[in-house]
C-alpha positions as CSV (number, residue, x, y, z in Angstrom):
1,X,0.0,0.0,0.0
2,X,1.2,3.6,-1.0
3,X,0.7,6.6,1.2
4,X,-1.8,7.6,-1.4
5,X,-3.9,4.9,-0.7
6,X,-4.6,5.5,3.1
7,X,-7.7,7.4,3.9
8,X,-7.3,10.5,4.9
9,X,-7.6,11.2,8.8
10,X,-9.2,14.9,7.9
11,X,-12.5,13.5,6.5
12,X,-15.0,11.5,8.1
13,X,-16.3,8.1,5.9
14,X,-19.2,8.9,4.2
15,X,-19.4,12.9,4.2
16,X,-17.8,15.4,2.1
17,X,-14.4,16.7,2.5
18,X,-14.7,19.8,4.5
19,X,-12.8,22.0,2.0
20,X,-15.6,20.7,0.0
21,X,-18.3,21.8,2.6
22,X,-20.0,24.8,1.2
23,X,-21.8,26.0,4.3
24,X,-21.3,26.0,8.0
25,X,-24.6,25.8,9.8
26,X,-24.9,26.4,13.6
27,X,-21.9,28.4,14.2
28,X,-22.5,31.9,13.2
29,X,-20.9,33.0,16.6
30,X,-17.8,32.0,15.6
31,X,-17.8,32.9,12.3
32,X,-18.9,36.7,13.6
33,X,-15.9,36.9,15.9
34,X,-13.3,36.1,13.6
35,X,-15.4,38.6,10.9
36,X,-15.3,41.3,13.7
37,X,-11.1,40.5,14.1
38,X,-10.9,41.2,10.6
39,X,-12.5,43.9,9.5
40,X,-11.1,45.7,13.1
41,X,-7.9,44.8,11.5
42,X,-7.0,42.4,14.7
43,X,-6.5,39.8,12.4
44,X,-4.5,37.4,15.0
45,X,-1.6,34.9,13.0
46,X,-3.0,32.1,15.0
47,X,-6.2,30.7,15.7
48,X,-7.5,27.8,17.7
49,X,-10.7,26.1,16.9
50,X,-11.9,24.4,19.8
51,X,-15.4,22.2,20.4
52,X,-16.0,19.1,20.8
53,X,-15.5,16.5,17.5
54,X,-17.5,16.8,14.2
55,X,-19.3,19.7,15.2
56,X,-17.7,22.0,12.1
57,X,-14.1,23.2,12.6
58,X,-12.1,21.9,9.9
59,X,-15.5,23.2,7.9
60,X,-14.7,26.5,8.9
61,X,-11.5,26.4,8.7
62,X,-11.1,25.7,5.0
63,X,-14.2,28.6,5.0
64,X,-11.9,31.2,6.6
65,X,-8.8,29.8,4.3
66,X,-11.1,30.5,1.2
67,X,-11.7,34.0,2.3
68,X,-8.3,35.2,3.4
69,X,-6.7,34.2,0.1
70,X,-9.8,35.3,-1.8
71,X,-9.7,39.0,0.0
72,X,-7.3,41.7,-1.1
73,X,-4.0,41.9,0.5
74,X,-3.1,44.9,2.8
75,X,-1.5,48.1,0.8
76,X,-3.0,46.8,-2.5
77,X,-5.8,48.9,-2.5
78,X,-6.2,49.5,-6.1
79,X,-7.4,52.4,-8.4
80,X,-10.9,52.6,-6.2
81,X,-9.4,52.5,-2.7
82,X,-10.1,49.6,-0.1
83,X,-12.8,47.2,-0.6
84,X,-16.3,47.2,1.7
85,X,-16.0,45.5,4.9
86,X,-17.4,41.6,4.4
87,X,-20.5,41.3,6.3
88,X,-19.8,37.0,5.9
89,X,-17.2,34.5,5.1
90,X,-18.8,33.6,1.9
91,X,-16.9,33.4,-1.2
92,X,-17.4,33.2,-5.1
93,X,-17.6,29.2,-5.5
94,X,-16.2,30.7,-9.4
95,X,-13.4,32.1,-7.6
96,X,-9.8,30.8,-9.1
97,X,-8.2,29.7,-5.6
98,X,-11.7,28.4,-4.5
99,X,-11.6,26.5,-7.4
100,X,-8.2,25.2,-6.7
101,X,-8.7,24.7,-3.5
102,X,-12.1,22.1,-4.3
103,X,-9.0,20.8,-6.6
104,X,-6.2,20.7,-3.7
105,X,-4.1,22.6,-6.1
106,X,-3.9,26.0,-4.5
107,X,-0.5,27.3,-3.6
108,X,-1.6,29.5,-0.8
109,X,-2.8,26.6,2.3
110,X,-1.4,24.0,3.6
111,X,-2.5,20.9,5.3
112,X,-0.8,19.6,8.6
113,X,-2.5,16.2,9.3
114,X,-1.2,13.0,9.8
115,X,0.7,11.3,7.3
116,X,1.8,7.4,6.9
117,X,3.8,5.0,9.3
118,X,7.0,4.2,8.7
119,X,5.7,1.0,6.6
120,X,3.7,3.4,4.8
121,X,1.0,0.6,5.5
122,X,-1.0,2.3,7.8
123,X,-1.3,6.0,9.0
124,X,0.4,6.9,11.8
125,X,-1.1,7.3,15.1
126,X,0.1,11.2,15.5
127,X,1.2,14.4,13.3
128,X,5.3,13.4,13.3
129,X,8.2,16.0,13.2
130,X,8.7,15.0,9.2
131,X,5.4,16.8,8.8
132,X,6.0,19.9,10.6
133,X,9.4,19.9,8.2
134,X,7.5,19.8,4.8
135,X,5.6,22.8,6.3
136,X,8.6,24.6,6.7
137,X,9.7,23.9,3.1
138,X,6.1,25.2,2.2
139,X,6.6,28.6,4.0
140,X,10.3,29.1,2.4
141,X,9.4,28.4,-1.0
142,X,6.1,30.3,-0.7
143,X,7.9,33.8,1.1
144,X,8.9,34.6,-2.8
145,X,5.3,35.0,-4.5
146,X,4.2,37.0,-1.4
147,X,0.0,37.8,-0.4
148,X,-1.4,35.4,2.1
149,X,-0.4,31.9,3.5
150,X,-2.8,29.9,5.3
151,X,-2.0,27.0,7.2
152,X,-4.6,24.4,8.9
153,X,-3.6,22.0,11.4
154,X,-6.1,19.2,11.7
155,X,-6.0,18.2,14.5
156,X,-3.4,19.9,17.0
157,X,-4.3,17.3,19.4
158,X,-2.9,14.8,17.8
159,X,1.1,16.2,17.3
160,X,3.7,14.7,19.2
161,X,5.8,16.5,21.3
162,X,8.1,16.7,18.8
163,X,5.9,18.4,16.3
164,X,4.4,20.7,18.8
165,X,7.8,21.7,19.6
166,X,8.7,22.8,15.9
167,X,5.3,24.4,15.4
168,X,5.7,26.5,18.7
169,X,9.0,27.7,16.9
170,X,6.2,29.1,14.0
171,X,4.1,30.4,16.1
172,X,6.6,32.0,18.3
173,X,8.1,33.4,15.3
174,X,5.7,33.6,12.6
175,X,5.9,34.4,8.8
176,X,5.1,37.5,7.4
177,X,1.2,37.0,5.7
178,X,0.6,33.6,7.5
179,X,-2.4,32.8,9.5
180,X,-2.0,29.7,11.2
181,X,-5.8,27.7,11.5
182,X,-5.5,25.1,14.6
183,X,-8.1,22.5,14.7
184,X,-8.0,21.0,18.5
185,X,-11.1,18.2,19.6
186,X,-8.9,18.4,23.0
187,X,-7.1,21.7,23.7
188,X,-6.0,20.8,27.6
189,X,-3.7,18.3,25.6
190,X,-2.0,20.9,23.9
191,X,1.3,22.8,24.7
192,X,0.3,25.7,27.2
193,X,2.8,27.9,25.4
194,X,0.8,26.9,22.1
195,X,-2.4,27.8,23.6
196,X,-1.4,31.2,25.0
197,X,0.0,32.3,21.4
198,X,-3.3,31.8,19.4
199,X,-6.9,33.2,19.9
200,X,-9.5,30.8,20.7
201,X,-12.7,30.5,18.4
202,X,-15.5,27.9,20.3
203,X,-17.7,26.2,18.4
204,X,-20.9,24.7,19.6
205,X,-22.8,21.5,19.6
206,X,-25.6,21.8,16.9
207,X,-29.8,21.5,18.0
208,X,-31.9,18.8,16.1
209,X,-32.7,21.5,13.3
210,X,-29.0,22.3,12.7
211,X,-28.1,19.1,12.9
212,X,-30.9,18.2,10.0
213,X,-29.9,20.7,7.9
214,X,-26.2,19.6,8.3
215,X,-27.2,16.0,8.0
216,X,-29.1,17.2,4.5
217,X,-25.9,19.0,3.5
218,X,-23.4,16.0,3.7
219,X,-25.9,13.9,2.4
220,X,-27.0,11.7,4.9
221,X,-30.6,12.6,5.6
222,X,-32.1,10.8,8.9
223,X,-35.1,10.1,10.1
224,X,-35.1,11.2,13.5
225,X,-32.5,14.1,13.8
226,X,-33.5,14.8,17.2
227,X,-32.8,11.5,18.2
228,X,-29.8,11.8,16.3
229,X,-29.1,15.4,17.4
230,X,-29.0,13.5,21.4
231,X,-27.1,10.1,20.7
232,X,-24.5,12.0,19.0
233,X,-23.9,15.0,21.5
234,X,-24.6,17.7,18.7
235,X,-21.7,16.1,16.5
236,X,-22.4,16.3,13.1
237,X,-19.5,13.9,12.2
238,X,-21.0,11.3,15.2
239,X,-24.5,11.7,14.1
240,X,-23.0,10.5,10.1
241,X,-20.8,7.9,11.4
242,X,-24.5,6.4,13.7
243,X,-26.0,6.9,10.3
244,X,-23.7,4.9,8.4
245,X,-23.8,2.2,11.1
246,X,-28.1,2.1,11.6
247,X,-27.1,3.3,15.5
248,X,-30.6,4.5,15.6
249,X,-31.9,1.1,15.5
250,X,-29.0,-0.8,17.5
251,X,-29.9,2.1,20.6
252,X,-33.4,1.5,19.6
253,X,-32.8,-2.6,20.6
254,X,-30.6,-2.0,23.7
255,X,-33.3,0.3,25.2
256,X,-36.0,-2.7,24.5
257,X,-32.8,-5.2,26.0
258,X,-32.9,-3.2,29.3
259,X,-36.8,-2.7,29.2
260,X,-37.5,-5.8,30.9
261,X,-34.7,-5.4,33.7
262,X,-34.2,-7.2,36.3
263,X,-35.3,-9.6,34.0
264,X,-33.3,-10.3,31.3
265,X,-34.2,-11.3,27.5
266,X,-31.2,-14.3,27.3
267,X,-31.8,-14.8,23.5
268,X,-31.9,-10.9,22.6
269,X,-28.7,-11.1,24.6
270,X,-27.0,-13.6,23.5
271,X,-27.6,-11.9,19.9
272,X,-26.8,-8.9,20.6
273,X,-23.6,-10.3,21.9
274,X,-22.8,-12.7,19.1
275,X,-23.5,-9.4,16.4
276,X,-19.9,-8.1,17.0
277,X,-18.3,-11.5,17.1
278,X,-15.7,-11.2,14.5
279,X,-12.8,-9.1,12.5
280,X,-15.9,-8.0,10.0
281,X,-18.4,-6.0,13.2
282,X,-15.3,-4.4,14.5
283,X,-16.9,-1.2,13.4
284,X,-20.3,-2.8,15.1
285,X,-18.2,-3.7,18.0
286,X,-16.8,-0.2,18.4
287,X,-20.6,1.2,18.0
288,X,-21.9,-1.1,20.5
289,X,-19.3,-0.2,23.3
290,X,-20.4,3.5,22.9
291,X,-24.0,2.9,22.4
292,X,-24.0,1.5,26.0
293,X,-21.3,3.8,27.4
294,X,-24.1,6.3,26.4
295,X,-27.1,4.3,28.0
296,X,-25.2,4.5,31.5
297,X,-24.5,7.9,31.2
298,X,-28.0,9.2,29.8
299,X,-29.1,6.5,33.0
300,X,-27.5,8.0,35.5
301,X,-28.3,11.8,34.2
302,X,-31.9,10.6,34.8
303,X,-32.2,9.9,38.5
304,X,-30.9,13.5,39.0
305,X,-32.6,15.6,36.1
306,X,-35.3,13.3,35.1
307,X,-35.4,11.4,32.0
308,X,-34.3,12.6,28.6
309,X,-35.1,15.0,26.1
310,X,-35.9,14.2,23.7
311,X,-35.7,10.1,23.6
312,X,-33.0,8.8,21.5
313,X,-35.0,5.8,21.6
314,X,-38.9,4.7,21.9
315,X,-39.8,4.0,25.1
316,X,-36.4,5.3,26.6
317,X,-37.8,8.1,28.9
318,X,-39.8,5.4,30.3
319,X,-37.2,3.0,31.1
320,X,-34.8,4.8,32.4
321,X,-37.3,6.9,35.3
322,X,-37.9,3.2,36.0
323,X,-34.8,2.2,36.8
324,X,-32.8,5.3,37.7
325,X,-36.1,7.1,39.7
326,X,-34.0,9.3,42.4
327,X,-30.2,10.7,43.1
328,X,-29.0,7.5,45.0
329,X,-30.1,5.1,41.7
330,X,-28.4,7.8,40.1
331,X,-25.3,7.6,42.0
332,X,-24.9,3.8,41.6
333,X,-25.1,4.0,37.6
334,X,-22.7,6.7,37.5
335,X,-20.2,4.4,39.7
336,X,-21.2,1.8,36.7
337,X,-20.5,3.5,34.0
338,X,-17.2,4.4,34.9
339,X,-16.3,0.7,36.0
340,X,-17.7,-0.4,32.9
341,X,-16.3,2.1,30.5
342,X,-12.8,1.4,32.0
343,X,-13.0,-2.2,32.1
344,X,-14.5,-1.8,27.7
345,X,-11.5,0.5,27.6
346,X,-9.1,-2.4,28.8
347,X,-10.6,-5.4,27.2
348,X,-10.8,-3.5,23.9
349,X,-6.8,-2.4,24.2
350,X,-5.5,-6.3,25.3
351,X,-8.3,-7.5,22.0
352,X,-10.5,-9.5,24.4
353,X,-13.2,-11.6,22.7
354,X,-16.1,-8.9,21.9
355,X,-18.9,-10.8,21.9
356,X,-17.9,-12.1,25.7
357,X,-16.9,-8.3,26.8
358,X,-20.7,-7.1,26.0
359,X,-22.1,-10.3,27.2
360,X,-20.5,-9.4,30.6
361,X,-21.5,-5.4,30.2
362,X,-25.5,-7.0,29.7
363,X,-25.1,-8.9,32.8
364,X,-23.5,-6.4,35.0
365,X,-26.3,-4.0,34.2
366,X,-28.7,-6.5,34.7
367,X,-27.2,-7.1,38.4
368,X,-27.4,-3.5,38.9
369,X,-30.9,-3.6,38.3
370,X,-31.8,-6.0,40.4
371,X,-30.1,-4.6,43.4
């Protein structure tokens, strides 16, 4: 396998690229303060995106690359003297560098992600120094043509201490025209002296109607977006990936599993266990382990602020005041979930059989229950 064959860790399966991603819905707060930055001329050379996975920053920040190298530069003015102020971040989709940016031609951005292992089988499992040294190349041979650079980092988080070193260097120091764009799921796991040298944009989780229109946008249309909108925590990349796995449906079955508690369905069990046997469900296996990571959580939430809404689940509102109907019930699922997720956490790291692991997760619940 060539490095050009390995998916690339910037894009979730089954949606668009988000250089691709015409529109960012749900976030016009954060697209107003870095508007407001601009046109103030504040126009900070680093930026951190920050909010929780999938919910739109590499979307906007391939929207804000677009604009900066699709705005006039300072000092060239022209025969009718400075341009209006922008009142948005949209751009001419007609435009020659949005055009070559659809194209991943354009000369102006660049793209820190992570690149292959040193098999080149596989990508590796964090942004490496090498990368951080083709973006210097990038910057050197770019100085000569001049205007704006962009550069995105997706995702910060995920540099090794190496890397952040070398990028901390470019941020200390940075280029003339540059306007570094750093994409970061987990800031706290950042350098602090990488944090306290860019200006923080927060985006939000996105509402069942933003999260349908999103979901319409990528093409991946559901059902039940406020279902969605709650299994996925307002992610629209979580709420694509349940799409492309039916995790409606597998909630859906888990709820009716723990319907019954303290009694327990063995056959619906015993099939829901035997459904991520095997290499081929380890996507099913993955889903599964979360699906009930969530149940615990949403369970425990319950016998302190009263059941969910709205359901993720028919029926779920019901079963879970049922089970988890005051703070102590609560406290005991909490203690749960965290046992549990720990224990999933393990078994899933030394490749413990998956259909025994859930097996054992039904019937820990199911004692929980009873007690």
């Amino acid at each position: 396998m060539s490095a050009a064959d390995l998916p690339d860790p910037t894009q979730v399966e089954g949606a668009p690229h988000p250089r691709d991603t015409a529109r960012l819905i749900g976030q016009t707060r954060a697209e107003a303060d870095f508007l407001e930055a601009f046109n103030t001329g504040r126009l900070h050379h680093g930026w951190m995106l920050t909010g929780p996975r999938g919910v739109g920053k590499a979307t906007l920040a391939w929207r804000i690359a677009r604009f900066l190298l699709t705005r006039p530069t300072p000092g060239s003015a022209g025969l009718f003297g400075a341009p209006p102020a922008p009142h948005s971040l949209d751009t001419d989709p007609d435009h020659p560098v949005v055009r070559r940016i659809h194209a991943g031609s354009e000369p102006g951005v660049f793209l820190l992600k992570r690149g292959p292992n040193d098999k080149e089988t596989a990508l590796s499992a964090d942004i490496r120094i090498d990368e951080v040294r083709k973006l210097k190349s990038f910057l050197h041979l770019s100085s000569a043509e001049g205007g704006r650079r962009v550069v995105i980092v997706d995702a910060a988080d995920e540099m090794n201490i190496q890397a952040a070193n070398a990028l901390l260097k470019l941020l200390e120091e940075p280029p003339g025209g540059v306007t570094f764009l750093l994409i970061a799921h987990q800031p706290a796991r950042l350098l602090p002296t990488i944090r306290s040298r860019c200006r923080e944009l927060r985006l939000a989780t996105l509402g069942p109607q933003d999260m349908a229109a999103a979901l319409a946008q990528a093409g991946a249309a559901a059902e039940d977006p406020a279902a969605l909108a709650a299994l996925s925590g307002g992610s629209v990349g979580e709420a694509i990936r349940l799409t492309n796995l039916d995790g409606l449906r597998s909630y859906a079955a888990l709820v009716a599993l723990y319907a019954r508690l303290p009694q327990m369905d063995r056959i619906a069990a015993l099939s829901l266990a035997e459904s991520v046997a095997g290499k081929a469900n380890e996507a099913r296996f993955d889903l599964m382990l979360g699906l009930s990571d969530l149940f615990l959580a949403r369970l425990a939430r319950t016998g302190v602020a009263g059941p969910p809404t709205p359901e993720a689940a028919p029926g779920e509102a019901a079963v879970m005041a049922r089970l988890s109907p005051d703070p102590a019930a609560a406290l005991k699922w909490a203690a749960l979930h965290q046992s549990l997720g720990a224990r999933a956490r393990h078994g899933r790291a030394v490749n413990l059989d998956p259909a025994a692991l859930v097996m054992d997760m039904v019937l820990e619940i199911t004692a929980a229950a009873s007690g």
